[in-house]
C-alpha positions as CSV (number, residue, x, y, z in Angstrom):
1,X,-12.8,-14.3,17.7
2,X,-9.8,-16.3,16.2
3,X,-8.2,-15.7,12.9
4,X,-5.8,-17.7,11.1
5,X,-4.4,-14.4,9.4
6,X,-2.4,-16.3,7.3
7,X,-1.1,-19.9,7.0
8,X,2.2,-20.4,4.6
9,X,4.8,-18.3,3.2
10,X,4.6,-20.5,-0.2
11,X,3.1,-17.6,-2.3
12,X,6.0,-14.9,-1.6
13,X,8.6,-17.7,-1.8
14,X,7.3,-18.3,-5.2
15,X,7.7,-14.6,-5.9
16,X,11.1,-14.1,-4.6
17,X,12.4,-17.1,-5.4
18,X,11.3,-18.2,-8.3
19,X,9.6,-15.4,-10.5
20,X,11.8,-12.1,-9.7
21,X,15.1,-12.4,-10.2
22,X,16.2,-11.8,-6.5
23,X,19.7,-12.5,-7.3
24,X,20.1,-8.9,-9.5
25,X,19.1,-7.1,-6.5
26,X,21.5,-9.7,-3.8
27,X,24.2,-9.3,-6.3
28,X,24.3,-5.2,-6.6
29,X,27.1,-3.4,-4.2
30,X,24.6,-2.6,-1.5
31,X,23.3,-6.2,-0.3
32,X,26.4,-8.1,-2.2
33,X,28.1,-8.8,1.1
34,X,24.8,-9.5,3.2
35,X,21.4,-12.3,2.6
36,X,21.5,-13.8,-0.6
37,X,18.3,-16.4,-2.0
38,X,19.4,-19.0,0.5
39,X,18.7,-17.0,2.9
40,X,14.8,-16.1,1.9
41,X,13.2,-19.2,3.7
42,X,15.0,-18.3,7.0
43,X,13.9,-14.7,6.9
44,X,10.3,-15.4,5.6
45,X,9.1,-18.3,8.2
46,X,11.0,-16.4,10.9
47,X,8.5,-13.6,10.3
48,X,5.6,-15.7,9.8
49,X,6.1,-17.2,13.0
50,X,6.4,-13.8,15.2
51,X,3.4,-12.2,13.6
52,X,1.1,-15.2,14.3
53,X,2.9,-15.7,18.2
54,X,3.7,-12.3,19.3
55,X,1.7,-9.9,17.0
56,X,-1.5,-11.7,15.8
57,X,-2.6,-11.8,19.7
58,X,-2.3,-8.2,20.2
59,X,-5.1,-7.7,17.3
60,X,-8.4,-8.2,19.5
61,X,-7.1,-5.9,22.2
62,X,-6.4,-3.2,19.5
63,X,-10.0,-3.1,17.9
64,X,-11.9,-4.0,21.9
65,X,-10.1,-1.9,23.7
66,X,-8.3,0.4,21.2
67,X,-6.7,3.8,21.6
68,X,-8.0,6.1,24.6
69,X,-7.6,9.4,24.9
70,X,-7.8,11.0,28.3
71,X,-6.3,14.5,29.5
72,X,-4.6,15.7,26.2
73,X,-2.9,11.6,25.6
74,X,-3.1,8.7,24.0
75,X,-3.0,5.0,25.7
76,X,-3.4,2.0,24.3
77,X,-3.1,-1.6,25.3
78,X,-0.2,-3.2,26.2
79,X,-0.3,-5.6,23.8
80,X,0.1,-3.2,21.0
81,X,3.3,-1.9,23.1
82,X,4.9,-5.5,22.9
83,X,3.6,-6.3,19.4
84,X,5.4,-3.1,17.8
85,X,8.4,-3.9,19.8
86,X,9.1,-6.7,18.6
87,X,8.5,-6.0,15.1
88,X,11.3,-2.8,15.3
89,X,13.6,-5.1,17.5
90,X,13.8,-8.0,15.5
91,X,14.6,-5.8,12.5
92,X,11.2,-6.6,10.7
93,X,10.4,-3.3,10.4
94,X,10.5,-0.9,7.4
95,X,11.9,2.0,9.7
96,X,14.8,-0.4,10.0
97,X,16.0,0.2,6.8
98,X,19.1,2.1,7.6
99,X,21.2,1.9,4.2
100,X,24.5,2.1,5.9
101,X,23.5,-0.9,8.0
102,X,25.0,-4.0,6.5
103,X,21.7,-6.4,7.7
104,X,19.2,-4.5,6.0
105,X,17.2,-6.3,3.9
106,X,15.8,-5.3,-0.1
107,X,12.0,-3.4,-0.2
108,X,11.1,-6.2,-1.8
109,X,11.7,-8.3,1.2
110,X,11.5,-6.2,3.8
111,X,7.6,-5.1,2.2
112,X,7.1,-9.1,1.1
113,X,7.4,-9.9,5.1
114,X,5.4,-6.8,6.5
115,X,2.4,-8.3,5.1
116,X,2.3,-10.7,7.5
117,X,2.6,-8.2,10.2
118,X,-0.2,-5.9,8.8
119,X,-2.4,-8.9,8.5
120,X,-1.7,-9.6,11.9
121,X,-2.5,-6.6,13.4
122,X,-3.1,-3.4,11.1
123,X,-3.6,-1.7,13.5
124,X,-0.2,-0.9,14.5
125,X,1.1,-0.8,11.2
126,X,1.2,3.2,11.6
127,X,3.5,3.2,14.0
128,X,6.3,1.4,12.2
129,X,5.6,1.8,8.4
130,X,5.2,6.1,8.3
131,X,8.5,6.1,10.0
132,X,10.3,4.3,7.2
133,X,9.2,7.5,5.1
134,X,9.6,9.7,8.1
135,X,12.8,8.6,8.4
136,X,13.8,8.4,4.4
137,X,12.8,12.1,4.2
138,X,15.4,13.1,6.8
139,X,17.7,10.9,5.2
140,X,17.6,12.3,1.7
141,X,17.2,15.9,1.9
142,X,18.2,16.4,6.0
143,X,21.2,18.6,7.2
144,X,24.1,16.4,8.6
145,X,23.2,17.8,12.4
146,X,19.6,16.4,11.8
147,X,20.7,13.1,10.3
148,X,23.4,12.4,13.7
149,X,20.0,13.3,15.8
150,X,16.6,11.8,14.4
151,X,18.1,9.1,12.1
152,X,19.9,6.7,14.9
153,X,16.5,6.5,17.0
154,X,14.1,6.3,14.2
155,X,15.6,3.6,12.3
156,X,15.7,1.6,15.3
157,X,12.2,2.5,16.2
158,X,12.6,4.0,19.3
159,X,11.1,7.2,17.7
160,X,8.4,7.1,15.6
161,X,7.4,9.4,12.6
162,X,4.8,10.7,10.9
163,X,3.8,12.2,8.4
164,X,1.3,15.7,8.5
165,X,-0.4,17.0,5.7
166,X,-4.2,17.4,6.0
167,X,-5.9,20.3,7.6
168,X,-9.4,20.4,8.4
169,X,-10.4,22.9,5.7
170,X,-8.6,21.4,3.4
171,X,-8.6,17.8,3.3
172,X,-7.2,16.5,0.0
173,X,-6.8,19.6,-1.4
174,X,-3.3,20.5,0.3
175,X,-2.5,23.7,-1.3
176,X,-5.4,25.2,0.6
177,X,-3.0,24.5,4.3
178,X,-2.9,27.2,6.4
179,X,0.0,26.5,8.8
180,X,2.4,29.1,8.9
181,X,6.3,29.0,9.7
182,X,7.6,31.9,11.6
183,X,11.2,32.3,10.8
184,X,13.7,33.1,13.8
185,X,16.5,34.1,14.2
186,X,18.4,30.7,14.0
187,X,19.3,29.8,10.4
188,X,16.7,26.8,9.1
189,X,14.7,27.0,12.7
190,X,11.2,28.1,12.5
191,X,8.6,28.6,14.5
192,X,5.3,26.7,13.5
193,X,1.8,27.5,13.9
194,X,-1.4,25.7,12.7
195,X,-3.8,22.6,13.1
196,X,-3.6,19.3,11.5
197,X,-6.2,16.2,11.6
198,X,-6.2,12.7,10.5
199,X,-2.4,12.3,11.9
200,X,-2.3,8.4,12.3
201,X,0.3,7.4,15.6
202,X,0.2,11.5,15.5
203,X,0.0,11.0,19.6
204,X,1.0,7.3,21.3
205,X,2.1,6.5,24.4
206,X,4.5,3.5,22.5
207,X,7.3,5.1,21.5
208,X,9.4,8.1,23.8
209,X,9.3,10.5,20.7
210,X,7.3,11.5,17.7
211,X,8.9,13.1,14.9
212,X,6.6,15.0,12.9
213,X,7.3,15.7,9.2
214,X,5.0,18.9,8.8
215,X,3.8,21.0,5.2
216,X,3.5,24.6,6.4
217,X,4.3,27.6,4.6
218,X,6.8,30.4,5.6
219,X,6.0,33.9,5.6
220,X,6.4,35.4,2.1
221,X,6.0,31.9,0.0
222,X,4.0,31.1,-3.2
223,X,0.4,30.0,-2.6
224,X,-0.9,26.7,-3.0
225,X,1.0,24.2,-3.0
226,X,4.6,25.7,-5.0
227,X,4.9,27.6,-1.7
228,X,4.9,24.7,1.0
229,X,8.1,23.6,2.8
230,X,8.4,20.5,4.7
231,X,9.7,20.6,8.6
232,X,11.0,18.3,11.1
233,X,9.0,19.3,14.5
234,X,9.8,16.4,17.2
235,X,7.1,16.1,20.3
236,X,10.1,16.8,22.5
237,X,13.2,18.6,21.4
238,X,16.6,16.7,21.5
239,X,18.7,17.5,24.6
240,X,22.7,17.4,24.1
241,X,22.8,13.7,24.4
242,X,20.1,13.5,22.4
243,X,17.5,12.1,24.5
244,X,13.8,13.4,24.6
245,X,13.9,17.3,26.6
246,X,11.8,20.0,26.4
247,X,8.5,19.8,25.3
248,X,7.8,21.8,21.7
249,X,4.1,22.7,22.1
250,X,2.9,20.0,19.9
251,X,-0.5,19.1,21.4
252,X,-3.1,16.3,20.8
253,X,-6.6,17.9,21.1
254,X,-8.3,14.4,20.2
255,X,-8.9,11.3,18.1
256,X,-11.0,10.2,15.6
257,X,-13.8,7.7,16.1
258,X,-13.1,5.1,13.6
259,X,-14.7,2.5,11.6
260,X,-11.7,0.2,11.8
261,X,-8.0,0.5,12.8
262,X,-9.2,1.2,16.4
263,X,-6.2,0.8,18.0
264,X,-4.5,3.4,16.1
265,X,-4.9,6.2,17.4
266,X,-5.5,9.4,14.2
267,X,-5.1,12.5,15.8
268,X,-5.8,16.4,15.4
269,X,-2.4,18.3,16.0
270,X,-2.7,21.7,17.2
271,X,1.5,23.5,16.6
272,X,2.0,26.0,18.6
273,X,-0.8,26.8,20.8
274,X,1.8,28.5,23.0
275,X,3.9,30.0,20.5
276,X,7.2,28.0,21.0
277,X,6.7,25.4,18.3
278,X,10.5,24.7,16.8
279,X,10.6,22.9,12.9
280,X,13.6,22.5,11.5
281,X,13.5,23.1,7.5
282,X,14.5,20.2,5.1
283,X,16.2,21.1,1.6
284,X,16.3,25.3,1.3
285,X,13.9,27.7,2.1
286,X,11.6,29.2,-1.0
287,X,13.5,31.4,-3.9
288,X,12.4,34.7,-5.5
289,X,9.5,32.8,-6.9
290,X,8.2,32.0,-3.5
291,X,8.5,28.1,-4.1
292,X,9.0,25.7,-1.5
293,X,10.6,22.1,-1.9
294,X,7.8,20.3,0.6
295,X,5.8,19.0,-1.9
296,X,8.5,17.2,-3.8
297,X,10.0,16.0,-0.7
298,X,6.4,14.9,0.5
299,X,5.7,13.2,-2.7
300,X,9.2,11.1,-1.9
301,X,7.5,9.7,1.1
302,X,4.2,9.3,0.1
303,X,5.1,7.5,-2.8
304,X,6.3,4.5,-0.8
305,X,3.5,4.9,1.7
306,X,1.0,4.4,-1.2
307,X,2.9,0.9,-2.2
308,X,2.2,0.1,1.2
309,X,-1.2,1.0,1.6
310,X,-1.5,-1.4,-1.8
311,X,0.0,-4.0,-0.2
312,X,-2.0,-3.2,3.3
313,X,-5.1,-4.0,1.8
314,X,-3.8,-7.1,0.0
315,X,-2.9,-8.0,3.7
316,X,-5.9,-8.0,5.0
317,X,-7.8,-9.5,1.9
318,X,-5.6,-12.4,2.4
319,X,-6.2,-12.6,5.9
320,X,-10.1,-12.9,5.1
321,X,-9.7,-15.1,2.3
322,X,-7.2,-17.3,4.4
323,X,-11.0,-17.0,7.4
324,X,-12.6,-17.9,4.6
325,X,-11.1,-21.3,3.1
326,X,-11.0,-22.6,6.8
327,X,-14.4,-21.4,7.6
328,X,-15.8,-23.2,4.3
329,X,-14.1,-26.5,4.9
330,X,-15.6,-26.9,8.3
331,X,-19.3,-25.6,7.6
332,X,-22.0,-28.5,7.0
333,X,-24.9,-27.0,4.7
334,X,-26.8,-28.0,1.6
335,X,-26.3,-30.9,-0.3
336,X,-24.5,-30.9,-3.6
337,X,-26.2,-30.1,-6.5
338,X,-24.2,-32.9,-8.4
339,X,-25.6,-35.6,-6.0
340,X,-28.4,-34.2,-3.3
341,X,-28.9,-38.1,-2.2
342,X,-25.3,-38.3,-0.6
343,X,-26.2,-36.3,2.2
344,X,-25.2,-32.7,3.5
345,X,-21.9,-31.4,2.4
346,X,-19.0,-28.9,3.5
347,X,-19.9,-25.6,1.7
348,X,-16.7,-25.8,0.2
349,X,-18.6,-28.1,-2.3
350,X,-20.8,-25.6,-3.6
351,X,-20.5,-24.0,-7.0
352,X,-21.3,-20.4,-6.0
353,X,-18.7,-20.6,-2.8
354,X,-16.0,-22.0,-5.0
355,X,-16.8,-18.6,-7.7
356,X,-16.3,-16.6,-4.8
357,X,-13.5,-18.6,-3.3
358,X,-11.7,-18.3,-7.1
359,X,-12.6,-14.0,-7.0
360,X,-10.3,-13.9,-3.8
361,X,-7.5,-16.0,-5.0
362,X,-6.7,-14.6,-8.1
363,X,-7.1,-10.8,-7.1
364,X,-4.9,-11.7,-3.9
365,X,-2.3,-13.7,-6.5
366,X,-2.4,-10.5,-8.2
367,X,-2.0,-7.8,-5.7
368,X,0.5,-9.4,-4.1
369,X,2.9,-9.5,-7.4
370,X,1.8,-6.3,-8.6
371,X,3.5,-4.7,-5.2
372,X,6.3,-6.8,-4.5
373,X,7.4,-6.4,-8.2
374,X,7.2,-2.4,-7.5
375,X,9.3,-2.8,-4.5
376,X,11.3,-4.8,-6.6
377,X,12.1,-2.1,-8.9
378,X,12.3,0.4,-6.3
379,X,15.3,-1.9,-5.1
380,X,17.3,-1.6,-8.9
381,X,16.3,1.9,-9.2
382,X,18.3,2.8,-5.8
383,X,21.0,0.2,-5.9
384,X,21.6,-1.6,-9.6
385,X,24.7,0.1,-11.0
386,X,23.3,-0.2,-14.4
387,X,22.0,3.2,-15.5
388,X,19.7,1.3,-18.1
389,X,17.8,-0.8,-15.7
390,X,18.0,2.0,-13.3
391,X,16.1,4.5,-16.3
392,X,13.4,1.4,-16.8
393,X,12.6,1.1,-13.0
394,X,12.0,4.8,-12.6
395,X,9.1,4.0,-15.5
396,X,8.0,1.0,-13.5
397,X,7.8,3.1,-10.3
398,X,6.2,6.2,-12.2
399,X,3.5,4.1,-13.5
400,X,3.2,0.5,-11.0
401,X,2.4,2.8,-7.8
402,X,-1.0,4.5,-8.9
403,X,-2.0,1.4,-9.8
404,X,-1.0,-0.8,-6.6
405,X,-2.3,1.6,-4.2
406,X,-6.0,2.0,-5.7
407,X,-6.7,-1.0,-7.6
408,X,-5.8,-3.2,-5.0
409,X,-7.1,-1.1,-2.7
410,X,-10.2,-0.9,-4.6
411,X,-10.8,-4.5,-5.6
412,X,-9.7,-5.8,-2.0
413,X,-12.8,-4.5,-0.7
414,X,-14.4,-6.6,-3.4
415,X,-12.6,-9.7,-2.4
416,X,-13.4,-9.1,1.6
417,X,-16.9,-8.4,0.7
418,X,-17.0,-12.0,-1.3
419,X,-15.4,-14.1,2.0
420,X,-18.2,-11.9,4.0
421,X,-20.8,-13.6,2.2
422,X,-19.4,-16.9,2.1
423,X,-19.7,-16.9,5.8
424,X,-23.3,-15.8,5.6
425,X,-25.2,-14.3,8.1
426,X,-22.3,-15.2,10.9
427,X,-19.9,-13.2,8.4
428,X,-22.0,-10.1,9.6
429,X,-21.3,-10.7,13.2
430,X,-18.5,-9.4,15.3
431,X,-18.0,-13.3,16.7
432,X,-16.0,-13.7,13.4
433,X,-13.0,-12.4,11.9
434,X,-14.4,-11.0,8.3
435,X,-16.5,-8.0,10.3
436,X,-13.8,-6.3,11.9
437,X,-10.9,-7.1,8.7
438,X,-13.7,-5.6,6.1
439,X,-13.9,-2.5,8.5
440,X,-10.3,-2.0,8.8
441,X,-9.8,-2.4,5.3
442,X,-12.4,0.3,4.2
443,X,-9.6,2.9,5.1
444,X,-7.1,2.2,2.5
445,X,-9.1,3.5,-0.6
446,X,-8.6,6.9,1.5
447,X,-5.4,6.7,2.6
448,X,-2.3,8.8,1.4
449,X,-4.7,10.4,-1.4
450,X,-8.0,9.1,-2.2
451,X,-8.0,6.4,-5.4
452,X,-9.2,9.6,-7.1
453,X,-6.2,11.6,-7.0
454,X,-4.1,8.1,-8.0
455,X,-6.5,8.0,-11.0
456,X,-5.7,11.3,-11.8
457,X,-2.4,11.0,-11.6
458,X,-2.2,7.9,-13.7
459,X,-3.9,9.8,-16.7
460,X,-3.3,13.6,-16.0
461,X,0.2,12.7,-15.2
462,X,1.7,9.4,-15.4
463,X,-0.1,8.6,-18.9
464,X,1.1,12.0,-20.4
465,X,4.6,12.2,-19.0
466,X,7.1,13.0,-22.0
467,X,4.4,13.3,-24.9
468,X,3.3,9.8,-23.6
469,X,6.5,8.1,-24.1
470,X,6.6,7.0,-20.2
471,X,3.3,4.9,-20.7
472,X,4.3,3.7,-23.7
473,X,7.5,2.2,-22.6
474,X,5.2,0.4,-19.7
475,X,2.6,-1.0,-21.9
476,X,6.1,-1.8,-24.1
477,X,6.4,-5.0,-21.7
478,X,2.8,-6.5,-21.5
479,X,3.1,-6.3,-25.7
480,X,6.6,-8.1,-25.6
481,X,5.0,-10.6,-23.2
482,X,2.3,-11.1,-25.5
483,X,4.8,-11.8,-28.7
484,X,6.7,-13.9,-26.8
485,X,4.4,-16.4,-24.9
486,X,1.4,-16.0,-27.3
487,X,1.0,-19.2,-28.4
488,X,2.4,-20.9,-25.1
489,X,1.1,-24.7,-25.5
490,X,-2.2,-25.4,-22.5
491,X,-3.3,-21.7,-22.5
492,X,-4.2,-20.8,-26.1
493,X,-7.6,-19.6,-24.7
494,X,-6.5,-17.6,-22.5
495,X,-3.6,-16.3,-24.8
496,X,-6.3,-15.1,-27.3
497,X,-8.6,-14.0,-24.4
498,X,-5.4,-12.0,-23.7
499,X,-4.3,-10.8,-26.9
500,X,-8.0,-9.5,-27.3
501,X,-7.9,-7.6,-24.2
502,X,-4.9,-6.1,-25.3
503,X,-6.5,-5.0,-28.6
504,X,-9.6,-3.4,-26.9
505,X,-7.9,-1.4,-24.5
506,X,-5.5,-0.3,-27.8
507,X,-9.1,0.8,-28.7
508,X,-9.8,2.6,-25.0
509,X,-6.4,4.7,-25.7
510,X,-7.3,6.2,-29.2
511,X,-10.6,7.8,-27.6
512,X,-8.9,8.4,-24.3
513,X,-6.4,10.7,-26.5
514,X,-9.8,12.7,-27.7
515,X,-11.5,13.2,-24.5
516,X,-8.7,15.5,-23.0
517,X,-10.2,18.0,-25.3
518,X,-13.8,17.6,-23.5
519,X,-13.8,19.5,-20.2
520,X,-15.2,17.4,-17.4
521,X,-14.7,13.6,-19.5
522,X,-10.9,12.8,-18.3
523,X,-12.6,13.1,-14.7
524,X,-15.4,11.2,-15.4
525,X,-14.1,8.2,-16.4
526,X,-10.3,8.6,-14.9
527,X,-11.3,5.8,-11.7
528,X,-12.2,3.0,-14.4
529,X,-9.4,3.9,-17.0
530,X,-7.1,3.3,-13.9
531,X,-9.2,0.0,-13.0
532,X,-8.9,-1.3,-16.9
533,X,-5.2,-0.7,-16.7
534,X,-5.0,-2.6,-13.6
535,X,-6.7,-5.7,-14.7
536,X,-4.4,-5.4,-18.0
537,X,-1.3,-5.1,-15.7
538,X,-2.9,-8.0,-13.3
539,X,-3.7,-10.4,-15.9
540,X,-0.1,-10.4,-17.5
541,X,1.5,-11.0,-14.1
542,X,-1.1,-13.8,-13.2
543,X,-0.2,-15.4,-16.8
544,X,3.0,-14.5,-16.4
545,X,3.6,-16.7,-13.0
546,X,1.0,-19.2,-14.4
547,X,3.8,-20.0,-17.1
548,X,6.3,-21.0,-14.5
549,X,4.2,-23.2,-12.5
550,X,3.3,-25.0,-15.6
551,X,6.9,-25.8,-16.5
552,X,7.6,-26.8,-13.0
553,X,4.2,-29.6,-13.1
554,X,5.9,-30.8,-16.2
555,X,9.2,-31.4,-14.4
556,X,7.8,-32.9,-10.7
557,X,5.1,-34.6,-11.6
558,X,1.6,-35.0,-10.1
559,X,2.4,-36.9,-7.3
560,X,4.6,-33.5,-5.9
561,X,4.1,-32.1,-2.9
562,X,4.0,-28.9,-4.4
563,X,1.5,-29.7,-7.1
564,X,-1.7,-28.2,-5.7
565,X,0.0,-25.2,-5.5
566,X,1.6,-25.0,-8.9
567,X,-2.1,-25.6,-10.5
568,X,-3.4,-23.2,-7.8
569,X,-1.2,-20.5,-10.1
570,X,-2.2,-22.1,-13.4
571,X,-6.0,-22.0,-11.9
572,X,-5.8,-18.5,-10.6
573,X,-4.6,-17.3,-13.9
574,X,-7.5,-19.1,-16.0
575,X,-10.4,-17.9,-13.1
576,X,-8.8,-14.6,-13.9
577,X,-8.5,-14.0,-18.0
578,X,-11.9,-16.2,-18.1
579,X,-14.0,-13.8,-16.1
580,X,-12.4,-10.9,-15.6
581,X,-10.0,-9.5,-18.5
582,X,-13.4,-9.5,-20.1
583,X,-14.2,-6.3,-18.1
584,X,-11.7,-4.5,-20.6
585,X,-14.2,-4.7,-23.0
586,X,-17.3,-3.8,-21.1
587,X,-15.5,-0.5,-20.1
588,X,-14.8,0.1,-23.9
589,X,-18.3,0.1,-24.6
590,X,-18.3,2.2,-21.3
591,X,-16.3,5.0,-23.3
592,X,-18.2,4.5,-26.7
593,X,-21.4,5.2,-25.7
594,X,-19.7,8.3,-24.1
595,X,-22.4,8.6,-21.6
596,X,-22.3,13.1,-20.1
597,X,-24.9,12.0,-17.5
598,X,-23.2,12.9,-14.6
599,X,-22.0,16.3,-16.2
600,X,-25.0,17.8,-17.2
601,X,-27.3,17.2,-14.5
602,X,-28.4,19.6,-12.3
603,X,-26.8,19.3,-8.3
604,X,-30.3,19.7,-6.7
605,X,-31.4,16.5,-8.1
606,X,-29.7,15.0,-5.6
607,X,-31.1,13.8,-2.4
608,X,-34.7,13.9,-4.3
């Protein structure tokens, strides 16, 4: 099976370099004295080139062979081994993201360049990218002895992290965890005690340590989830030089059989078995009012790792899309409709392929700006010095990450689905790449909270914050963008296709506002309010970038090297407010008609 994961950088040069303004992030005091734009190409092809030489190769290994578990561990290939390696060594990594280290690089980089990685083998994306959150929980909310003894070795990836929330009687609901944390009598040591499952890199033979970040609650606390704290429980506990030592009764009692991501091993974690289990407490232990400070800590870490899982599953969309355009220009069959006497044809040629084709490319276009723009903002938010930008990225962050992490989640399936059947009946076949990239992809619609719980939080949370003010500011900038390039010259279709978008889902909002008053309706409908906000959100920044590359044909010419992919932007963005802004509308029927179907029948119709 080969794949050609992915075949230029052009796409998040264009981002970096010529729709964000990279030079407000280069230019604030953390990164002023480090890379700057110039430095972009360098940093981008440089990655490029190790995922598709060093990591890309480890992929078939991971998914054929895959994690084993024999006698309480987990092995898996060596290729995985040197893949991850070299990602961590060569600084690649998100864990490496130490912010007193002068080479660090911007989320926004740092996230543009993982995608390559992740395409290459997601696999072993665990292993590095929960450690960055790991890693960042330590950082912020960490004693200074726990800093000087986990933060060294994770950031240079020689320890991993991870991240353990879900029990098996509890799944998403994570008030309902059981683990317990036995105070002792050492100040902020505890002893813990319980079983968690779907721990992804939760056992691995690739790095020397695993440092588990684990929701338990202490004796005494609140139930649900105001009473969970948040621990640091290492494999093996730090000696005096802080190298790996004794072994803390964290054992692996097996892995999951999975769909896809076979090479990562997701593991059930049994704390404790013996009794000697040591977490160390982040932030202070629970008040009067038994509350704990886990979940807000959590929600720190898990809010980047749903960014990521966004940008995961553009990853791999792109990595079947990029299958699919090479797969298309090579495969003879059919004749073209347009002229059936000039003999068989590439099935690039054909109308339906080209739809299909068109589907990926603008939803890719659009996943990829819709995260890298959120990292972007996560980069003024912690570093710009101005306290106004700083108040309009925590807005951006608040609302963007929902979105990224579900509706590209989501609609990537959709887009792998669409190169599937470009392929045909060899797309269903293990000899080719799609099979195995539409398997691991199915994950990330589960991952770090289901696309439910993002829905909900867009409209029970995000959507409500301040009397609604939050959302309004958001939805502030697709309106400005409308008043300012509404009558830009070439796209006055699309601009009123646009502007009546904008209109209908104006429309969506005033019954939205009434159905929080009907018990069951904000549920019902919460996954395709969060999908019409997305393609509102998409189409803007597909527009949005569509405008650029139209100025910059006007200025180079047709005869430009760079033409075909300047009109691939401009072609993207019409493919996209053509035939699927129009959705908007459909769902604003949706909500009319105010369908209670699915509320008022009866359970035991099901399954009949």
């Amino acid at each position: 099976m080969s794949s050609t994961f992915m075949n230029t950088t052009r796409d998040h040069k264009f981002i970096l370099k010529e729709w964000l303004d990279m030079n407000t992030v280069f230019n604030t005091e953390r990164f002023k004295d480090g890379y700057s734009v110039e430095d972009l190409d360098f940093i981008l092809e440089n990655a490029l080139k190790g995922a598709k030489e060093v990591v890309a190769p480890s992929n078939e290994d991971s998914d054929k062979i895959g994690a084993k578990f024999e006698n309480g561990r987990v092995i898996t290939p060596q290729s995985t081994k040197d893949a991850y390696y070299f990602i961590v060594n060569n600084g690649f990594a998100a864990s490496n993201v130490d912010p007193d280290d002068e080479s660090a690089l911007p989320l926004s980089v740092v996230w543009a360049l993982n995608e390559y990685f992740i395409a290459a083998n997601p696999s072993i994306q665990t292993l590095w990218l929960a450690n960055s959150g790991a890693a960042g929980l330590i950082r912020d909310f960490g004693s200074k002895e726990l800093k000087k003894t986990y933060l060294p070795k994770m950031y240079s990836g020689q320890w991993s992290g991870t991240m353990d929330l879900t029990e098996p009687n509890a799944g998403s609901d994570v008030g309902d965890a059981t683990t317990k944390a036995i105070p002792t009598d050492e100040p902020g040591v505890y002893l813990i005690k319980g079983t968690k499952c779907f721990i992804s890199g939760g056992e691995q033979d690739v790095t020397e340590n695993i440092i588990h970040l684990v929701l338990a609650r202490i004796e005494g606390a609140a139930p649900g989830t105001k009473g969970l704290s948040l621990f640091v429980v290492p494999k093996y506990l730090p000696d005096e030089n802080g190298n790996p030592g004794e072994f803390n009764d964290v054992h692996c009692a097996g892995i999951e059989h999975k769909l896809g991501h076979r090479g990562s091993p997701t593991c059930v974690i049994n704390f404790g078995e013996e009794g000697k289990c040591k977490g160390f407490l982040l932030g202070d232990p629970p008040g009067e009012d038994g509350a704990g400070q886990g979940m807000a800590q959590m929600f720190k870490m898990m809010n980047e790792e749903r960014l990521m899982t966004g940008l995961s599953a553009c990853a791999l969309a792109a990595s079947a899309y990029h299958n699919t355009v090479e797969y298309c220009r090579q495969r003879i069959q059919g004749r073209p409709t347009t002229n059936p006497k000039s003999g068989r044809c590439q099935i690039i040629k054909h109308e339906d392929i080209k739809r299909m084709l068109m589907f990926q490319k603008a939803h890719i276009e659009a996943f990829r700006a819709m995260a890298i723009q959120t990292f972007w903002w996560a980069d003024i938010e912690n570093y710009s010095s101005d306290p106004e930008m700083r108040k309009k990225a925590s807005i951006f962050l608040a609302v963007n990450t929902p979105i990224v992490k579900a509706y590209c989640s989501d609609m990537a399936l959709q887009c792998i689905s669409e190169a599937l059947q470009c392929y045909g009946g060899y797309g269903f076949s293990e000899e080719y790449p799609i099979a195995q990239i539409y398997r691991d992809a199915r994950i990330y619609p589960i991952w770090e909270g289901t696309n439910y719980i993002q829905s909900m939080d867009l409209v029970g949370r995000k959507m409500t914050m301040k009397n609604g003010q939050v959302f309004a500011m958001w939805l502030d900038h697709i309106r400005q963008f409308v008043e300012e390039t509404g009558n830009a010259p070439g796209f006055e279709k699309e601009m009123a296709l646009y502007k009546d978008a904008l209109a209908k889902y104006d429309e969506i909002l005033k019954i939205w506002q009434g159905l929080y008053a009907k018990p069951g309706m904000i549920q019902l409908y919460a996954t395709r309010m969060l999908h019409a906000t997305g393609k509102l959100w998409a189409g803007k920044l597909l527009l949005e970038m569509a405008l650029i590359a139209q100025k910059k044909i006007d200025e180079l010419g047709e005869d430009h090297y760079d033409y075909n992919f300047y009109k691939g932007k401009i072609v993207s963005a019409r493919f996209f407010i053509n035939n699927i802004i129009p959705e908007i509308g459909t769902f604003l029927q949706v909500l009319k008609n105010e369908d209670r179907t699915c509320l008022e029948i009866d359970d035991n119709i099901f399954g009949l």
